[in-house]
Wavefront OBJ file of the C-alpha trace (Angstrom):
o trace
v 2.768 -2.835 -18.583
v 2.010 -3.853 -15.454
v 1.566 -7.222 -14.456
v -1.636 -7.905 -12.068
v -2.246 -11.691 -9.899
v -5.898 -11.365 -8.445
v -6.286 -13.973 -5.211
v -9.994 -14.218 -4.559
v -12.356 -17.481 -3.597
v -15.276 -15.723 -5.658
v -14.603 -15.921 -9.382
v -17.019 -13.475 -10.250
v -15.078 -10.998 -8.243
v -12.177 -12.429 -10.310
v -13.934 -12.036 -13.265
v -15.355 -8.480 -12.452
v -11.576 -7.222 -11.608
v -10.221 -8.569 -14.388
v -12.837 -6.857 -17.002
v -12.075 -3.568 -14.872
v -8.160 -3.761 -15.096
v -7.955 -4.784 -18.492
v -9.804 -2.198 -19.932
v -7.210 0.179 -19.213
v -4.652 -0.627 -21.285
v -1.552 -0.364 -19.432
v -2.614 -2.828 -16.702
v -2.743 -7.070 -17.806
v -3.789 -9.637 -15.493
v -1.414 -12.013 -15.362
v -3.084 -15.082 -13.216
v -5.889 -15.756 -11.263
v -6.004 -17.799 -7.773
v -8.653 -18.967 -5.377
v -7.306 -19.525 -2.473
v -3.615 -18.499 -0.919
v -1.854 -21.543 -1.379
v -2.141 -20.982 -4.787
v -1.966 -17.983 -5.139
v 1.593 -18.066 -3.850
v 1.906 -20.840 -6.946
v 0.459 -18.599 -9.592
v 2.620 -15.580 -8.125
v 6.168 -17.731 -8.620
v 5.323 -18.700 -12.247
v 4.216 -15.492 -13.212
v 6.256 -12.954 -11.377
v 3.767 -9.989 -11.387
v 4.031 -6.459 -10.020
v 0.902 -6.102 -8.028
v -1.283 -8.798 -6.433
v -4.930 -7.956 -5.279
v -5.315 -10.639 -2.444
v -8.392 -10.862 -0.655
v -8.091 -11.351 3.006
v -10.936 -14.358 3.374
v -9.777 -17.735 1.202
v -10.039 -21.623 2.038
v -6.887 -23.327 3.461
v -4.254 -20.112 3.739
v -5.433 -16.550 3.911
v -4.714 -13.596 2.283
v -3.082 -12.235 5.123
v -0.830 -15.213 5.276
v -0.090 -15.419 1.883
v 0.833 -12.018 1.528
v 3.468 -12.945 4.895
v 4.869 -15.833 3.536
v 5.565 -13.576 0.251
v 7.349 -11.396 1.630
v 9.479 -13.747 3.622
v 10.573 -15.932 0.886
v 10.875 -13.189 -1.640
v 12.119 -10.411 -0.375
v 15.306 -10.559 -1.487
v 14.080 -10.940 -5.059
v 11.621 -7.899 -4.979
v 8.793 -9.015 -3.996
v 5.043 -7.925 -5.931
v 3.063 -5.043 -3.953
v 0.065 -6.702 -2.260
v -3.423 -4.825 -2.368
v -5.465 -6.222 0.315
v -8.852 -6.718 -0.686
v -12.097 -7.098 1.712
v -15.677 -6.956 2.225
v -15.482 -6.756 5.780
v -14.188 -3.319 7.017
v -12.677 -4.810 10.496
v -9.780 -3.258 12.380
v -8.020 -6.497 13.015
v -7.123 -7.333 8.914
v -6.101 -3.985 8.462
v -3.513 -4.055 11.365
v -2.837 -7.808 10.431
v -2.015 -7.093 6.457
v 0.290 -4.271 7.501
v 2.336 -6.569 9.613
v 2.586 -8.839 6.953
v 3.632 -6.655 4.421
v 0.686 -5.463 2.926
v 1.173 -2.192 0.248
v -2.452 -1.206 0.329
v -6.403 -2.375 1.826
v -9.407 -1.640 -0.145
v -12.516 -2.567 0.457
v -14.399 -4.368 -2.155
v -17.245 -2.036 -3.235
v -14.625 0.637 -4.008
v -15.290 2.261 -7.053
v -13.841 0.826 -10.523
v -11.287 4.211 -10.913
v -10.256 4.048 -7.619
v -9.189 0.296 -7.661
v -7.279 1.051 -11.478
v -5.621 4.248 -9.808
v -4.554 2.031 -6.640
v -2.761 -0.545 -9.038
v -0.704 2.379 -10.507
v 0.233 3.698 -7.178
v 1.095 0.480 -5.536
v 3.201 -0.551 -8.851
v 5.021 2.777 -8.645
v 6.425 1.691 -5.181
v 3.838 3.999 -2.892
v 1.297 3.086 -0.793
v -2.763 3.130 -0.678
v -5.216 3.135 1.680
v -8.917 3.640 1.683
v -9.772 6.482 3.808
v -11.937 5.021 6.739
v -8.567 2.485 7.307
v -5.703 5.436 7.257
v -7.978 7.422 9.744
v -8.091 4.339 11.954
v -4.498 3.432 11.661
v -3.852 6.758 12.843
v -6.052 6.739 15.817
v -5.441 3.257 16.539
v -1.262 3.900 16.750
v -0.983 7.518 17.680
v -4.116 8.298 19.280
v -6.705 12.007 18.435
v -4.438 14.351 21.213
v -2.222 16.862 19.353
v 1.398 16.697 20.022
v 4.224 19.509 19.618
v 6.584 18.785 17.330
v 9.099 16.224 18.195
v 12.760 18.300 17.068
v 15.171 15.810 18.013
v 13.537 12.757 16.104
v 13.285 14.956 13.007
v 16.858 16.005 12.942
v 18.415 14.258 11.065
v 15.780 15.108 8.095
v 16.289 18.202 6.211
v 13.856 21.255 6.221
v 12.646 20.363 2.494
v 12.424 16.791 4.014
v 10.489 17.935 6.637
v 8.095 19.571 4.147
v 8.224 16.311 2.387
v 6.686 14.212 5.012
v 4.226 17.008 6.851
v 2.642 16.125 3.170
v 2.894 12.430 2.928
v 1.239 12.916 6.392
v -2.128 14.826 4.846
v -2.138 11.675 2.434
v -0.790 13.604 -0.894
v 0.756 11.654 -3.603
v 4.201 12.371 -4.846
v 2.699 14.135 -7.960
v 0.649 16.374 -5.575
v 3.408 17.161 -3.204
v 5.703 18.059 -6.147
v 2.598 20.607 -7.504
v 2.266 21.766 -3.949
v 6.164 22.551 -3.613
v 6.837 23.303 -6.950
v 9.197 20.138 -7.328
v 9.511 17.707 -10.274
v 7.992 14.341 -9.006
v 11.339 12.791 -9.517
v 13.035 15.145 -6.858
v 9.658 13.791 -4.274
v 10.499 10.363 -4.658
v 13.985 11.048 -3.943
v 13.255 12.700 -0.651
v 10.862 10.334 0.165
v 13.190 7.431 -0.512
v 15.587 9.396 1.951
v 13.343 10.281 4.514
v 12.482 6.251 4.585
v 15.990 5.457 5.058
v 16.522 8.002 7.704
v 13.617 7.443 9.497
v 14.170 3.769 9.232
v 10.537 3.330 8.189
v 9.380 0.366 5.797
v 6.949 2.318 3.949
v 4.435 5.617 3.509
v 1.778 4.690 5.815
v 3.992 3.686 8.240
v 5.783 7.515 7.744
v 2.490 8.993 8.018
v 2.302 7.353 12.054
v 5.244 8.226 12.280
v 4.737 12.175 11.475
v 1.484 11.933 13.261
v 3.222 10.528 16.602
v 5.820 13.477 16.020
v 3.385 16.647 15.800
v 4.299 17.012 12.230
v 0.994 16.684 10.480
l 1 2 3 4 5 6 7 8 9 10 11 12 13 14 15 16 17 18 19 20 21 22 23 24 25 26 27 28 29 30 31 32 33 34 35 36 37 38 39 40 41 42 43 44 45 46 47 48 49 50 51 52 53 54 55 56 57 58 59 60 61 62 63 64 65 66 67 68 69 70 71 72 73 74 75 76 77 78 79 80 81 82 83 84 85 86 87 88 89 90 91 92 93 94 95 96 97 98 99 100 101 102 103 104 105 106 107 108 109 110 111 112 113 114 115 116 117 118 119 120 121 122 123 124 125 126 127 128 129 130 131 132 133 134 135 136 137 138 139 140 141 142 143 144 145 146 147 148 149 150 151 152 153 154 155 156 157 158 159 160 161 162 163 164 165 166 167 168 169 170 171 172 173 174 175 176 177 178 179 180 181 182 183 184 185 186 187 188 189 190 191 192 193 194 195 196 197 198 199 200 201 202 203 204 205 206 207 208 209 210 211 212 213 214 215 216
């Protein structure tokens, strides 16, 4: 099961996720905040997996909350934030991913798609809605196409390689194991690898990184 916090000031946004997520069956809310200070309060006590934080609270943000989370937990294994937000502004985006952030969705994304970005973010990937990976890209690598970059992507094997041209196009692990004829246990595997070689905190910040390379 896995265990859902929702931070948001507007309780019938609380209300309307937590109708949505329960439904599903393998997905239970486990506490409800409405603002970030306690948020961070309801988090402790209740030790969830995935926390859908919106970015505009009284007294501390979401954006600070979900910093301040992963500084004093992340030796414990911290939850996967979800930032959540009606306004579709450049600065929150590049904000939450400094902070930590696991995925940004914007509010009036559809009822599937905010179920299926639970899963993903519990099952240690990340998510992004499409208008803020396009912009992430842009805003850190820029539209020119590059050659690709041979000595940075040495160390990585040629499967690896493979690996992260397709993180790169956005696929999940279940789609690049269809794609290369892989179990999805042998993806994560090189994916966890090609973090750790790459010295890279997370997917998105793999997919810059293959972008700034020539590699996707």
């Amino acid at each position: 099961m896995i265990r859902v916090v929702i931070a948001d000031d507007q309780s019938l946004v609380r209300t309307g996720f937590h109708m949505i997520l329960d439904e599903t069956g393998d997905i239970a809310v486990a506490g409800e905040a409405a603002d970030g200070l306690a948020a961070l309060t309801v988090i402790a006590r209740t030790e969830p997996d995935v926390v859908l934080m919106d970015v505009r609270m009284p007294g501390i943000d979401g954006i600070e909350a979900t910093r301040r989370l992963r500084a004093t937990a992340a030796a414990d294994d911290p939850p996967h934030v979800i930032i959540l937000t009606t306004f579709d502004l450049d600065e929150y985006v590049y904000d939450g991913l400094r902070a930590g952030a696991a995925g940004f969705l914007l509010k009036d994304t559809l009822a599937a798609d905010l179920v299926s970005a639970v899963r993903t973010v519990a099952a240690g990937q990340n998510v992004a809605a499409p208008t803020v990976t396009g912009r992430l890209i842009r805003h850190f690598v820029g539209t020119a196409p590059r050659a690709p970059d041979t000595t940075a992507l040495a160390v990585l094997t040629v499967r690896e390689r493979d690996v992260l041209a397709l993180i790169a196009q956005g696929m999940s692990n279940r789609e690049i194991a269809d794609a290369l004829l892989l179990a999805e246990g042998t993806v994560k595997t090189h994916v966890s690898r090609i973090l750790a070689k790459l010295q890279l905190r997370d997917r998105i910040h793999a997919v810059i990184f293959a972008h700034q390379h020539g590699i996707a």
